[in-house]
DSSP file (Angstrom, degrees, kcal/mol; ACC not computed):
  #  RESIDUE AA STRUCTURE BP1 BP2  ACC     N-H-->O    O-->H-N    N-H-->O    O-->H-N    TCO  KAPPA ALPHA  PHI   PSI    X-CA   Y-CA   Z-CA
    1    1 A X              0   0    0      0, 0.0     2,-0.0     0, 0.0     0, 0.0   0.000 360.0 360.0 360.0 119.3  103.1   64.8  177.7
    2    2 A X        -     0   0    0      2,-0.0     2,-0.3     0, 0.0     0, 0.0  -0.517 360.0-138.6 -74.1 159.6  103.7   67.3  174.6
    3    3 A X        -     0   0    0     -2,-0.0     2,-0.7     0, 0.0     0, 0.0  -0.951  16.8-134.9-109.0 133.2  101.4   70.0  173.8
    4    4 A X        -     0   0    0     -2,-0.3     3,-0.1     3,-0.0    -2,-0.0  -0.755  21.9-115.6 -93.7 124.9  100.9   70.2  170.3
    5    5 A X        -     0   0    0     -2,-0.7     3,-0.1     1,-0.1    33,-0.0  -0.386  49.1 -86.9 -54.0 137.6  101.0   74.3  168.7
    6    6 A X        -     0   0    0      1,-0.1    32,-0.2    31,-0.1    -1,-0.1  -0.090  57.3 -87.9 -48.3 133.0   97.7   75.5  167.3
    7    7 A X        -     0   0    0     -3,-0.1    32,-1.2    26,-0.1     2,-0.3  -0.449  44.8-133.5 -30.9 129.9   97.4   74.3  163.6
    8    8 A X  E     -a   39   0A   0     30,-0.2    72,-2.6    70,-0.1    73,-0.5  -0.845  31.9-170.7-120.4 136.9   99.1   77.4  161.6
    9    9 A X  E     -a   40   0A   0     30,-1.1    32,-1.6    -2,-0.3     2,-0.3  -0.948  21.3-157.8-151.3 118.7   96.6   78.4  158.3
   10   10 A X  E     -ab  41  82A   0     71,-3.8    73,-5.4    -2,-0.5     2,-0.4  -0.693  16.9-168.1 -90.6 143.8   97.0   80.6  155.4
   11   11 A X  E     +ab  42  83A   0     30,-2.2    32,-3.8    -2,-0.3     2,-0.3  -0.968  11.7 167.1-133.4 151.1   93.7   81.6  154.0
   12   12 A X  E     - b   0  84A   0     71,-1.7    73,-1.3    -2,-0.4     2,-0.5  -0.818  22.4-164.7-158.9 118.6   93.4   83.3  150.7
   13   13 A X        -     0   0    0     30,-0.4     2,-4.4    -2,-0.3    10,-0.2  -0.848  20.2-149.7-103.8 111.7   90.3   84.0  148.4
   14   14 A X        +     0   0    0     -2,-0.5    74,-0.3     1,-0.1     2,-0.2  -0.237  60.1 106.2 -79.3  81.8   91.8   84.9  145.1
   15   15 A X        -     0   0    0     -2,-4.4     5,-0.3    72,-0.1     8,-0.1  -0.560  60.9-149.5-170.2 114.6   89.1   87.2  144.0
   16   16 A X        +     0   0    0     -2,-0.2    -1,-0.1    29,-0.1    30,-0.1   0.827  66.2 110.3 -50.3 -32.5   89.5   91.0  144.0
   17   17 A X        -     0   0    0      1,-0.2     3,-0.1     2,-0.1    -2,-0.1   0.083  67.8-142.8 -53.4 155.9   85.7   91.6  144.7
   18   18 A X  S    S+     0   0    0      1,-0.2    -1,-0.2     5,-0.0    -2,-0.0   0.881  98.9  36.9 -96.4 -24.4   85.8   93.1  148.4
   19   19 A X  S    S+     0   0    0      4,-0.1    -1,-0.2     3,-0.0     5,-0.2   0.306  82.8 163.0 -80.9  -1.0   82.4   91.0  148.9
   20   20 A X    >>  -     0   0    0     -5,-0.3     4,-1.1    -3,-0.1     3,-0.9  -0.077  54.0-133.7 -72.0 156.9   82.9   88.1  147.1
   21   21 A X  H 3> S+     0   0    0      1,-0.4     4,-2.8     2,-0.2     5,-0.4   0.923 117.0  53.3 -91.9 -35.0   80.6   84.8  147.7
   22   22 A X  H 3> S+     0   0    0      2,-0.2     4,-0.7     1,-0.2    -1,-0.4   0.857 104.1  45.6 -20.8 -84.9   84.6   83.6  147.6
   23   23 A X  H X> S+     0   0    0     -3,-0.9     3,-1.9     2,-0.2     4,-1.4   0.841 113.0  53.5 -83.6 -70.9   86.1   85.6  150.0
   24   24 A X  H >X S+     0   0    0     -4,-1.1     3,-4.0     1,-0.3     4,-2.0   0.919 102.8  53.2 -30.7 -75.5   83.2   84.9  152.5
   25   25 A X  H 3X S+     0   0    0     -4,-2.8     4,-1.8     1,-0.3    -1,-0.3   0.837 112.4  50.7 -33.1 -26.9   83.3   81.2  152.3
   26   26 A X  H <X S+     0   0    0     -3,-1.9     4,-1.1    -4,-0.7     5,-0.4   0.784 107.4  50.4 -89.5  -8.0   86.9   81.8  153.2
   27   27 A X  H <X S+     0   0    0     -3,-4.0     4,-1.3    -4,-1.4    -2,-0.2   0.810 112.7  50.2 -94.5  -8.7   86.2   84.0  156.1
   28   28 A X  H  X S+     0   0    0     -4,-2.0     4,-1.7    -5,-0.3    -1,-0.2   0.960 109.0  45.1 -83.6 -33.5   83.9   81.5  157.3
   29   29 A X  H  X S+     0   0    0     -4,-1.8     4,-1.2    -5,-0.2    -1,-0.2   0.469 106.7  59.8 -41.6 -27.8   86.0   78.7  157.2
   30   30 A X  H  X S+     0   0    0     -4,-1.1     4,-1.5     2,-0.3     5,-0.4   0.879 108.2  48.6 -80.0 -63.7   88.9   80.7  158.8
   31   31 A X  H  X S+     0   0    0     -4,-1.3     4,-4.1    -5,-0.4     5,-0.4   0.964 104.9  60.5 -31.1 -58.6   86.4   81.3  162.0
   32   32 A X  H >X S+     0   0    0     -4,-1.7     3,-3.2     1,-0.2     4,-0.6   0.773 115.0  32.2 -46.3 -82.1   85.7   77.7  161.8
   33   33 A X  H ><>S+     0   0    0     -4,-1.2     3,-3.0     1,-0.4     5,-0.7   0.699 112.1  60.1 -33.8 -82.8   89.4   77.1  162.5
   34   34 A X  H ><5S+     0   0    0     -4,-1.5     3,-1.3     3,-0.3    -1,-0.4   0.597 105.6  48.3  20.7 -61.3   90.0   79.9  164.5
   35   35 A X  H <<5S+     0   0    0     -4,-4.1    -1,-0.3    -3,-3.2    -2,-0.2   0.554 107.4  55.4 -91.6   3.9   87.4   78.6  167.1
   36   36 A X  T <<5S-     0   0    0     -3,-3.0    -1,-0.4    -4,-0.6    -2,-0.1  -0.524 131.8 -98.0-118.6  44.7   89.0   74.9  167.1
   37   37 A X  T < 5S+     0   0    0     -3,-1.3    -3,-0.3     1,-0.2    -2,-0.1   0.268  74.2 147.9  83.4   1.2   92.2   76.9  168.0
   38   38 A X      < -     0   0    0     -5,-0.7     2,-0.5   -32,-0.2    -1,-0.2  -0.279  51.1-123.7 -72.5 159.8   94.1   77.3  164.8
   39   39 A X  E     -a    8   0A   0    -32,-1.2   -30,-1.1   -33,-0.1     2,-0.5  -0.907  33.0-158.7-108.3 125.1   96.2   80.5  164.1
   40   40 A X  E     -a    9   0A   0     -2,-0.5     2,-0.4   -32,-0.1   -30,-0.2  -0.748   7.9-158.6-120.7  98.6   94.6   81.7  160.8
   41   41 A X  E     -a   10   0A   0    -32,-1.6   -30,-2.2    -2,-0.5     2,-0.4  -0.513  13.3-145.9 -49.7 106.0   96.8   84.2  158.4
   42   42 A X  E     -a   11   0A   0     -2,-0.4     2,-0.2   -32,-0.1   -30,-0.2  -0.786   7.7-152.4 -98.8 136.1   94.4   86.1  156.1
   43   43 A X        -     0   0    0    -32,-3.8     2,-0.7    -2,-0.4   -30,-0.4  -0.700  14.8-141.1 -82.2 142.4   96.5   86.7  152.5
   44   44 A X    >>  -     0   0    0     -2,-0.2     4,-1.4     1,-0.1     3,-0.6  -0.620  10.9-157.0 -97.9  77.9   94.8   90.1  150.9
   45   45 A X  H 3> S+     0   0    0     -2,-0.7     4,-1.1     2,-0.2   -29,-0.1   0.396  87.2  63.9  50.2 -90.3   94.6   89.2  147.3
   46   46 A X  H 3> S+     0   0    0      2,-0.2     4,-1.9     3,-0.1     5,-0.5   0.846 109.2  48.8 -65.8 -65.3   94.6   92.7  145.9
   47   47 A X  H <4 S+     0   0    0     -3,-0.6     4,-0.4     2,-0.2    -2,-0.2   0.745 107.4  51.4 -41.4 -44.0   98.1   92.7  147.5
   48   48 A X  H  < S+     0   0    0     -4,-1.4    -1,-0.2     2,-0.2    -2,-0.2   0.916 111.6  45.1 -36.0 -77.6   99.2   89.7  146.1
   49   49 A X  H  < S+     0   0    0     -4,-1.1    -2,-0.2    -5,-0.3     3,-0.2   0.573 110.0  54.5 -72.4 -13.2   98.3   90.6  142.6
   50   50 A X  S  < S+     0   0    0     -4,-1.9    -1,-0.3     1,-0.1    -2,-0.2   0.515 112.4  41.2 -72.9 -26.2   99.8   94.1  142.7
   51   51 A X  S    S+     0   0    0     -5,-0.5     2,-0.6    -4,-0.4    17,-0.5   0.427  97.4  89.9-109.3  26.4  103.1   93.2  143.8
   52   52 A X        -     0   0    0     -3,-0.2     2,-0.1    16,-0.1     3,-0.1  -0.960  67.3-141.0-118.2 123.0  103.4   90.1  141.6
   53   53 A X        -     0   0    0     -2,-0.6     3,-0.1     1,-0.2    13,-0.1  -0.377  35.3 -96.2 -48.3 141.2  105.0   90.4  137.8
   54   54 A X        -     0   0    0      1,-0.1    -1,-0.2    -2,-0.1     2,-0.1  -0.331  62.1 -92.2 -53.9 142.9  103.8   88.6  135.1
   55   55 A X        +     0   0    0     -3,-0.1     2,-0.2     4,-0.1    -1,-0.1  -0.597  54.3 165.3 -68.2 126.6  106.3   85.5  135.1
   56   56 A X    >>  -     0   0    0      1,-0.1     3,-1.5    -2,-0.1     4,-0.7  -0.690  25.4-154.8-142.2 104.2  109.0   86.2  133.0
   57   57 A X  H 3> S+     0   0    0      1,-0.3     4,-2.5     2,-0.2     7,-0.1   0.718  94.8  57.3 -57.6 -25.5  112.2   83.5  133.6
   58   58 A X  H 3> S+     0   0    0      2,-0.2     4,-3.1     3,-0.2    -1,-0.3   0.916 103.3  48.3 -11.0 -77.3  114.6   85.9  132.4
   59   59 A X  H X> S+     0   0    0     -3,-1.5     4,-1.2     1,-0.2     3,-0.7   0.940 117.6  40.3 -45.1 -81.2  113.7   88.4  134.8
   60   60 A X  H 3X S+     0   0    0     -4,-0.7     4,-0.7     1,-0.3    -1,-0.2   0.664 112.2  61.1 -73.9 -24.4  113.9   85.6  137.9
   61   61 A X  H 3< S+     0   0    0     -4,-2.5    -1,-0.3     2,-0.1    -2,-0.2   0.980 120.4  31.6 -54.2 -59.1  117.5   83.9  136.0
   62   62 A X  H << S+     0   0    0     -4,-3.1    -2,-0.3    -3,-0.7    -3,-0.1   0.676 140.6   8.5-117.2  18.2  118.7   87.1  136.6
   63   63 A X  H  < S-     0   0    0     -4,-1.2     2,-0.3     1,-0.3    -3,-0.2   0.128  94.4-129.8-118.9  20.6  117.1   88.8  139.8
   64   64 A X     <  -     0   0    0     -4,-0.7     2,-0.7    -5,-0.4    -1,-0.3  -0.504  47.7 -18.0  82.9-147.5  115.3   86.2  141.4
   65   65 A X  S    S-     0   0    0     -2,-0.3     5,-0.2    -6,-0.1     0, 0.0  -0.970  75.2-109.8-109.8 133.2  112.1   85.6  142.6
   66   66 A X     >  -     0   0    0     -2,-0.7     4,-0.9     3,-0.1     5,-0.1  -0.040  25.5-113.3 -50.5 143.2  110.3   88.7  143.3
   67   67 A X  H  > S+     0   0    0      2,-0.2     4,-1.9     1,-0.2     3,-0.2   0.884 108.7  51.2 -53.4 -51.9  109.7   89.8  147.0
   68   68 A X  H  > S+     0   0    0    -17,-0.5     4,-1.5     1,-0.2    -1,-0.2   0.947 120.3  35.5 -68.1 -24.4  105.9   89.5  147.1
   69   69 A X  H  > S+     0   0    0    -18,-0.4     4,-0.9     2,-0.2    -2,-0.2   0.666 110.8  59.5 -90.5  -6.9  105.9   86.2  145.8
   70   70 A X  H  X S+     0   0    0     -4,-0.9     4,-1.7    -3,-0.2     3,-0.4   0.891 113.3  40.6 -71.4 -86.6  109.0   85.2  147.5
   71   71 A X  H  X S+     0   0    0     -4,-1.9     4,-1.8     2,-0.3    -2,-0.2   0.731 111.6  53.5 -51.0 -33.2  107.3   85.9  150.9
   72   72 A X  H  X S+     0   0    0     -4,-1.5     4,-1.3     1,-0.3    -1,-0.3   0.911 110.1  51.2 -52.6 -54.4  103.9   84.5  150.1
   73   73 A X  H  X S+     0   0    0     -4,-0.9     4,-1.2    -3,-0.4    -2,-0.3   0.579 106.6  49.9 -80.7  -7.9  105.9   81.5  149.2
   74   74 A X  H  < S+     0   0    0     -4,-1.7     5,-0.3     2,-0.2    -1,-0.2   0.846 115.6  52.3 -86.5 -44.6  107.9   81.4  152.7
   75   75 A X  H >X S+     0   0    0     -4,-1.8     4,-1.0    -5,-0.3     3,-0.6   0.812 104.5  47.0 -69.7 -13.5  104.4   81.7  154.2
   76   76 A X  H 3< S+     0   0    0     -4,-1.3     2,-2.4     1,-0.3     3,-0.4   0.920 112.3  54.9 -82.8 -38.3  102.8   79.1  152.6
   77   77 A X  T 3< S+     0   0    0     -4,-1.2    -1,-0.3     1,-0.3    -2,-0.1  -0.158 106.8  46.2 -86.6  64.6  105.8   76.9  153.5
   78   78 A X  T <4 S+     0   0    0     -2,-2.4    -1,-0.3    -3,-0.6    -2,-0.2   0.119  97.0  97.1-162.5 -18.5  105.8   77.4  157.3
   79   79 A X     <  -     0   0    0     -4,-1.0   -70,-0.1    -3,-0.4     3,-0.1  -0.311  66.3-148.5 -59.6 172.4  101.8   76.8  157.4
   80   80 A X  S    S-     0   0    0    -72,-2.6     2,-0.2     1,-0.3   -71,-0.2   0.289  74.5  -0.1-126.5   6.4  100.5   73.6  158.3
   81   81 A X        -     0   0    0    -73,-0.5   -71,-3.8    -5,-0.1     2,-0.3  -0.940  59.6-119.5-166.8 173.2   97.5   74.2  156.0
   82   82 A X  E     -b   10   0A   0     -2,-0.2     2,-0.8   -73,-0.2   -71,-0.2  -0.869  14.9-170.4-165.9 164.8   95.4   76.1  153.7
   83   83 A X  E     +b   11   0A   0    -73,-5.4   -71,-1.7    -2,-0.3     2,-0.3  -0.703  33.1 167.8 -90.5 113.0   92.1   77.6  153.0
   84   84 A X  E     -b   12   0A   0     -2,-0.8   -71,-0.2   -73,-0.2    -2,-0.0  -0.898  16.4-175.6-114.9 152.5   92.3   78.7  148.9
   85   85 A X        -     0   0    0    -73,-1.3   -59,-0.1    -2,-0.3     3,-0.1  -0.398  28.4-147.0-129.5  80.5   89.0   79.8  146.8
   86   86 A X        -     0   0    0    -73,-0.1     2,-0.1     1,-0.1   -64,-0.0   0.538  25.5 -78.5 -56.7 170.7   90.5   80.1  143.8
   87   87 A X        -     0   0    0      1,-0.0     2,-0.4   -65,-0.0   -72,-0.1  -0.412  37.6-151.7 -71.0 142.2   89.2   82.8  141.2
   88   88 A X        -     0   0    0    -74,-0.3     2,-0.2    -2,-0.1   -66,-0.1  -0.862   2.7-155.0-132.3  94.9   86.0   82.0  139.3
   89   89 A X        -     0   0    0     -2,-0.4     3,-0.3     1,-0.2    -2,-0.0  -0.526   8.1-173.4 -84.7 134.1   85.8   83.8  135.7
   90   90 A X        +     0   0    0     -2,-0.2    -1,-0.2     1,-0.1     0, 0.0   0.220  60.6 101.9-102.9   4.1   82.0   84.0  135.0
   91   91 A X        +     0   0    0      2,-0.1    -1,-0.1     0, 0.0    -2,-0.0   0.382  41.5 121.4 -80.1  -3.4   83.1   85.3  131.6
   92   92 A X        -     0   0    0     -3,-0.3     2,-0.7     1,-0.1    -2,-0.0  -0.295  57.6-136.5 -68.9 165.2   82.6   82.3  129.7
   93   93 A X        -     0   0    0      3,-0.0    -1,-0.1     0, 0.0    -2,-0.1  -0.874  14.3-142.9-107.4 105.3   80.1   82.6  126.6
   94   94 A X        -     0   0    0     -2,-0.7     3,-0.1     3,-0.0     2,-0.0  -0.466  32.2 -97.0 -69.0 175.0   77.6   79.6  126.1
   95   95 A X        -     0   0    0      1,-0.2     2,-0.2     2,-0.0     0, 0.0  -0.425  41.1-110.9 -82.2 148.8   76.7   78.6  122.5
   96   96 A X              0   0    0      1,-0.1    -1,-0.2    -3,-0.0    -3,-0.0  -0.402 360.0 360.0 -71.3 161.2   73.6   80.2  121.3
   97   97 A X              0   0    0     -2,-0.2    -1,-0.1    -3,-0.1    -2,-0.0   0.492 360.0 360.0-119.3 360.0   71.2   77.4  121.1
C-alpha cells in the first residue's frame, strides 16, 4: 500500500492591506487545508511586489527572469495547488445618475 504526501499549497492574497477581507479568506482557507493535512506555503504579497520589476522583455532577453519571480514561479510549479485572492481595486467611478 502507498501512502500518499500531504497535498503541497501555495496561498497568496494579492492585497497589500495587512487586514484585508482578502487576505483573511485566504488564511481561512489555508487552516481548512492545513487541518485535512495539507502543507500550506503562505506567499507575503508585499514581498512579492517589492522584488518584482515592471515587465520589461528587454531586460529578461538579456538577464533573465528576475529572482523574486523566478522563485515564486519554481514554487508555484512544485505545489499541487493553490489558494489565490486576487487584488480587488474599489477605485472604479460609477456614472452619476
Amino acid at each position: 500500500m502507498t501512502i500518499a504526501r500531504p497535498a503541497r499549497i501555495v496561498a497568496l492574497s494579492a492585497s497589500l492591506r495587512g487586514r484585508s477581507i482578502n487576505g483573511r479568506l485566504v488564511d481561512v482557507a489555508a487552516g481548512l487545508c492545513e487541518g485535512l493535512g495539507a502543507t500550506v506555503v503562505r506567499e507575503d504579497y508585499r514581498a512579492l511586489a517589492g522584488g518584482t520589476p515592471d515587465y520589461d522583455q528587454d531586460i529578461e532577453d538579456a538577464e533573465g527572469i528576475p529572482p523574486v519571480p523566478a522563485a515564486l514561479a519554481a514554487r508555484l510549479g512544485a505545489a499541487d495547488g493553490l489558494l489565490l485572492a486576487p487584488r480587488r481595486s474599489s477605485a472604479t467611478r460609477c456614472p452619476a445618475r
